[in-house]
N, C-alpha and C positions, 0 to 999 in steps of 0.2 A: 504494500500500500504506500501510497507517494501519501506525502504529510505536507500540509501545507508551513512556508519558512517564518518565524516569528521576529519582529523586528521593533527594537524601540525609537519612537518617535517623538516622543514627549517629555518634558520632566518638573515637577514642582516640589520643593521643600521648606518649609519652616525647621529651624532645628534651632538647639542652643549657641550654634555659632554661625546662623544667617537665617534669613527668614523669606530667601527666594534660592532657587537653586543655583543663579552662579554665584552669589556670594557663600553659601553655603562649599561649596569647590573651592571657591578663594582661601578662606579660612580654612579648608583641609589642608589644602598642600602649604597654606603657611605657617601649621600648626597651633594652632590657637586654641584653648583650654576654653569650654563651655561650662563649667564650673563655678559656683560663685552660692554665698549665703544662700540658706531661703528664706525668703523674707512674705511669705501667702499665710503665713501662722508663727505662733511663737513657739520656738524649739526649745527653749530653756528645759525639758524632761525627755529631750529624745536625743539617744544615742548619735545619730547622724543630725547634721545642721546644716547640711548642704546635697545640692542637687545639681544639674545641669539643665537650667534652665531659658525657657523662652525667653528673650528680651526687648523691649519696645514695641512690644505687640500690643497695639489697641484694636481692641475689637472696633467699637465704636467707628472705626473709619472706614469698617468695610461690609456691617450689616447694619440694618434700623433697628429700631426696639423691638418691634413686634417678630422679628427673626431672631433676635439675641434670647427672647424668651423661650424660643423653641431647642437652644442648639446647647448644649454643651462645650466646654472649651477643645474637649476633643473634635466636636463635630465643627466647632468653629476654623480649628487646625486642616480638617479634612476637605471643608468646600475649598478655601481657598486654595491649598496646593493642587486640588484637582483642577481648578479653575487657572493655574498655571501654567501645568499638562497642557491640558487640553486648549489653549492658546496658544501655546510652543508647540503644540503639531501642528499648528492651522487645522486642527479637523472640522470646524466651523463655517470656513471660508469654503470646503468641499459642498458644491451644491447640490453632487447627486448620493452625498453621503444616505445610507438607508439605514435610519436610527432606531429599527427592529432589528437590525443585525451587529448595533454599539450595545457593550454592556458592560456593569461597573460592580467588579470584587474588590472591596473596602473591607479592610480590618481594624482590631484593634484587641488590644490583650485584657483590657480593666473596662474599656466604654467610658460613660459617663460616671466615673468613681466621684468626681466633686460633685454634681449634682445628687447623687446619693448618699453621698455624705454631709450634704448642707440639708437634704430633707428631713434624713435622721437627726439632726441634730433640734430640726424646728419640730418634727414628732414630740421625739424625748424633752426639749423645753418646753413645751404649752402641753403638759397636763396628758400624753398619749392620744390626742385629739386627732384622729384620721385628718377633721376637717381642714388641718393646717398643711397636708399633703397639695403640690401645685397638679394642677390637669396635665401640665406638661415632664412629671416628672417620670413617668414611662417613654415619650418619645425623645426627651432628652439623653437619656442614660442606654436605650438599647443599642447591643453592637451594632448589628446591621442599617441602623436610624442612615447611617450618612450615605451608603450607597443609594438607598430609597431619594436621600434630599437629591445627591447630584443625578439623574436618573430625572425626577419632576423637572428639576431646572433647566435641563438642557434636552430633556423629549429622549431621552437615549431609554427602549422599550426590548434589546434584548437583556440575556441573563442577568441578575442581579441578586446573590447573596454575599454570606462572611463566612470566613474559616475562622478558626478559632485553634490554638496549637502552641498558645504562652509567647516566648518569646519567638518559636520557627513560625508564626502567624505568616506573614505579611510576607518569610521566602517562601511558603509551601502556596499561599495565595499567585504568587507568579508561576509557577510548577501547575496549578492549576489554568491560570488563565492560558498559560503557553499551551496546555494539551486540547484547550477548548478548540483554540485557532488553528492548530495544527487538523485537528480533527474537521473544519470548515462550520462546527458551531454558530462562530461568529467573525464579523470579519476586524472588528476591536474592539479591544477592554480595558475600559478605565480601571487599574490597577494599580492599591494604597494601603497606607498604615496609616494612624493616628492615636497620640497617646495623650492622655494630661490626665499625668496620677500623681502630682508633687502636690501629696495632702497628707493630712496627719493619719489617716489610715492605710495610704500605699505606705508609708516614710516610716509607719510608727510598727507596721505588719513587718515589712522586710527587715526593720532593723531588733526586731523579735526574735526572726531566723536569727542573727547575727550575719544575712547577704550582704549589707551594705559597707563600704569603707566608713571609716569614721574617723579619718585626717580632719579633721576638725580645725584643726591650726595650719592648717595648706590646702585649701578644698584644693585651687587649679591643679596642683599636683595629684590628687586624690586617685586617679582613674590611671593606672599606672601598669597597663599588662606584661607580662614574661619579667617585672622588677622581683626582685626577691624581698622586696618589702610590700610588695602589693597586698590590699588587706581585705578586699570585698569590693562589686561595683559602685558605681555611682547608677545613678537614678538618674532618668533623662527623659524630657519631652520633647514633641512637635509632631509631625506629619511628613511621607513624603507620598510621590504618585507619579507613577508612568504608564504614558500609553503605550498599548501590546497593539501589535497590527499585524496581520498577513502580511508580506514580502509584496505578492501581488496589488493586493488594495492601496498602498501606502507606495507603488511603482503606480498606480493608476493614478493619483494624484499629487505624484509627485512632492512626496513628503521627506523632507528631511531627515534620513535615516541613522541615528545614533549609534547603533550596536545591532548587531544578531544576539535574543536571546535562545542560544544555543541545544539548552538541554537542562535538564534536572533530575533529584532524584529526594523521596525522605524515608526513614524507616523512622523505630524506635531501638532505645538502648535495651529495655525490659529489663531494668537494673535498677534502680531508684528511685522516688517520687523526685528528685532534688539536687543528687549526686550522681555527676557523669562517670559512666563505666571507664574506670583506673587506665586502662589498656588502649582506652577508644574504638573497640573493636568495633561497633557499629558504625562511627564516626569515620573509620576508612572503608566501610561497607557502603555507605552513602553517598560521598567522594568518589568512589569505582564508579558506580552507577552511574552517579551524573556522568562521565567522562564517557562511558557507555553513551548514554541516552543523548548524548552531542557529538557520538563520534569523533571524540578527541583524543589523542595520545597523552600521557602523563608530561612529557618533550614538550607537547604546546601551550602547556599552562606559565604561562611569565610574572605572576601575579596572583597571591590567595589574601582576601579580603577575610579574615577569622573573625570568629566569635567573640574572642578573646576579650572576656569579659574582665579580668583581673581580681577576679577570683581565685585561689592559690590550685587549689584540684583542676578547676576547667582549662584554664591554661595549658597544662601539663598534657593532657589526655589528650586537646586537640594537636598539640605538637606533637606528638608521641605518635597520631594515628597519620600527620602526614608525612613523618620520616617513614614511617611504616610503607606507607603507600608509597611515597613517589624516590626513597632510597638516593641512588646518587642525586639525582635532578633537585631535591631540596636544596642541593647547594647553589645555585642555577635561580632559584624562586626569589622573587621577592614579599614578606610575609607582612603587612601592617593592621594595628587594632584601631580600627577611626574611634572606635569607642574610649579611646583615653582622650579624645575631643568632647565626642556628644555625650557622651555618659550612653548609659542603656537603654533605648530608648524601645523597651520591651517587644508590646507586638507592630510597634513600628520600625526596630533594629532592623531589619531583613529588607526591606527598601529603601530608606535611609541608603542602608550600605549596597544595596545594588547602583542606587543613584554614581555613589563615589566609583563603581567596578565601573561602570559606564563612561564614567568622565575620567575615569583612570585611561581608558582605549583611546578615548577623544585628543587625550592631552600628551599620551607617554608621557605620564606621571603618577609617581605612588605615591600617596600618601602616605606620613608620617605614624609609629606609634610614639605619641609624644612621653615626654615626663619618667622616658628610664633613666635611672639612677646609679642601680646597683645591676651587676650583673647573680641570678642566678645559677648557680652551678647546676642546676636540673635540666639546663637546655643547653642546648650545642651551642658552643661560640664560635659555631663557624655559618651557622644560619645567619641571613639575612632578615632582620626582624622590621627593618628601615625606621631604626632607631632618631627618634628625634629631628629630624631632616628627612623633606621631600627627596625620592630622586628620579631622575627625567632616566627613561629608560623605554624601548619599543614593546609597547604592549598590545598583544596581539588577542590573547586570551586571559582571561581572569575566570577563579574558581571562589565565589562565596559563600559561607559558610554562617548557619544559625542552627542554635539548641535552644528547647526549650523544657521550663521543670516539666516532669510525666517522661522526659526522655525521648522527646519530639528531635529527629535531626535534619536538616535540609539543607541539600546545596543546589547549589544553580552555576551556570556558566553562560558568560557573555564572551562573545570573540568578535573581532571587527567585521565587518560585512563586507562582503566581497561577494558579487555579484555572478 
């Protein structure tokens, strides 16, 4: 069976360190720390006091009241970077576009957590009183709310649900939309993450686990992967979103082509609610397949975009499973965690970081794992980890990488298009 070619044409981002996708790129490769107090409640009783957070974002300039009531700040994150997308492909300007065959997989790992946490709060203050619940506090807070809003807004009437999958949300959501279009499903798919959990219940849960770092007296430094002082993640917001398109549709009108996405692949660990399997044996089971499922040699990967959450266990395991896998050629790769940028930015990490894999091919450029300090004796010093500095180098194929707790693992590959 011939599969039709998938191809990115779009891209929109809010993150902690830009709040459109080329400034977002800019601050990758100039390594710029998304890190900073949080200052949306008072931390004075919680372990972590900082997060990676959005900045200069006003709602207010870019919906009315009577919208602002309906959306959550997730869902606020999510129209707009779709509304970013989908202006940077010009899909709009196509006039014989047939918007029964557009359709929009939007993710997120927590949804509306502030709106259901400022609801409970108004319950629990006025006396258990149902009546102090808002009308809107169900379409606010559902995952799937914001594919439904962008979907109304722009008349786009094919497919439209959410995956759900922790932090592999938002790669296994691309892994999905790429097999719809391959499959002639649809001919594109608006395809996102969005997160806004920096509340006292994501901040004050995680740092219960003891997940979170809690550099307290160096946030920027905080997010610090493959360091040997790394101590837990950092916590991260915003949205990213790219349009997926047939090869064909997007040569029909002449669109702007970013990358081929390639291939994918996700299993599970079935090892832990929490703790990735020691060895990574699923993590280089995952990594084959993708490479399978793209028809790519381990020789043509130039660039893995990891996990690497800095975490002390996750680290390790994903290192471990791609010396395993790709043996001599690890020395050949170049390996960065954008996430000691953006912090985590849960079920939106996984496009976020395809964004960067993307702009990685566009620019021959890898981004930075910024903020190492110390070397660990746990990992090879002879890996390329692209410590602290960008660096310009022909990137032809890139291999990204997300886990998620449940032991979700997903990778994807983007390689330049060539026609």
């Amino acid at each position: 069976m011939n599969f039709n070619r998938v191809v990115v044409t779009g891209i929109g981002a809010i993150t902690p360190v830009g709040n459109s996708a080329p400034l977002f790129w800019k601050n990758l490769t100039d390594g710029v720390s998304g890190a900073a107090n949080i200052t949306q409640f008072d931390t004075t009783q919680f372990r972590t006091k900082f997060a990676c957070i959005v900045k200069g974002f006003q709602p207010d300039n870019f919906f009315d009241k009577k919208e602002l009531k309906k959306l959550d700040a997730f869902g606020q994150y999510a129209m707009l970077t779709a509304e970013e997308a989908i202006k940077d492909a010009a899909l709009l300007d196509f006039t014989e576009l047939n918007k029964k065959r557009v359709g929009v997989l939007f993710t997120s790992g927590f949804g509306g957590v502030q709106t259901f946490q400022e609801e409970l709060f108004q319950y629990f203050q006025n006396g258990r009183n149902p009546r102090y619940f808002s009308p809107f506090f169900v379409p606010r807070t559902l995952l799937d709310i914001v594919g439904g809003g962008i979907s109304i807004k722009y008349g786009f009437k094919g497919m439209n649900f959410s995956v759900v999958a922790a932090c592999a949300s938002s790669t296994i959501t691309l892994i999905d939309a790429m097999n719809y279009i391959r499959l002639g499903k649809a001919d594109v798919l608006i395809v996102g993450g969005s997160e806004a959990s920096i509340t006292e219940v994501a901040i004050g849960a995680f740092g219960a686990m003891k997940a979170l770092s809690e550099r307290n007296d160096n946030p920027a430094t905080a997010s610090r992967p493959f360091d040997v002082h790394r101590d837990g993640f950092v916590m991260g917001e915003g949205s990213g979103c790219i349009v997926l398109e047939s090869l064909e549709h997007a040569q029909k009108r002449g669109a702007k082509i970013y990358a081929e996405l390639a291939g994918g692949a996700m299993n599970a660990d079935a090892y832990h609610i929490t703790a990735p399997q020691p060895e990574g044996e699923s993590v280089v089971e995952v990594m084959q397949e993708a490479l399978q499922d793209a028809n790519t040699t381990l020789e043509e990967i130039d660039y893995i975009n990891v996990h690497g959450t800095s975490t002390p266990l996750g680290d390790i395991a994903e290192v471990k499973a791609i010396q395993q896998l790709f043996g001599e050629h690890a020395y050949q790769l170049n390996i960065s965690a954008t996430k000691s940028m953006t912090g985590h930015l849960m079920g939106a990490a996984g496009i976020v970081e395809a964004i960067a894999s993307v702009m990685a091919i566009q620019d021959n450029m890898v981004p930075p794992t910024i903020n190492h300090i110390t070397n660990d004796p746990a990992f090879d010093a002879k890996l390329n980890f692209t410590f602290n500095k960008a660096q310009a180098r022909k990137v032809n194929a890139v291999l990204s990488n997300n886990f998620g707790f449940g032991g979700h693992n997903a990778s994807v590959i983007f390689k330049r298009f060539i026609d």
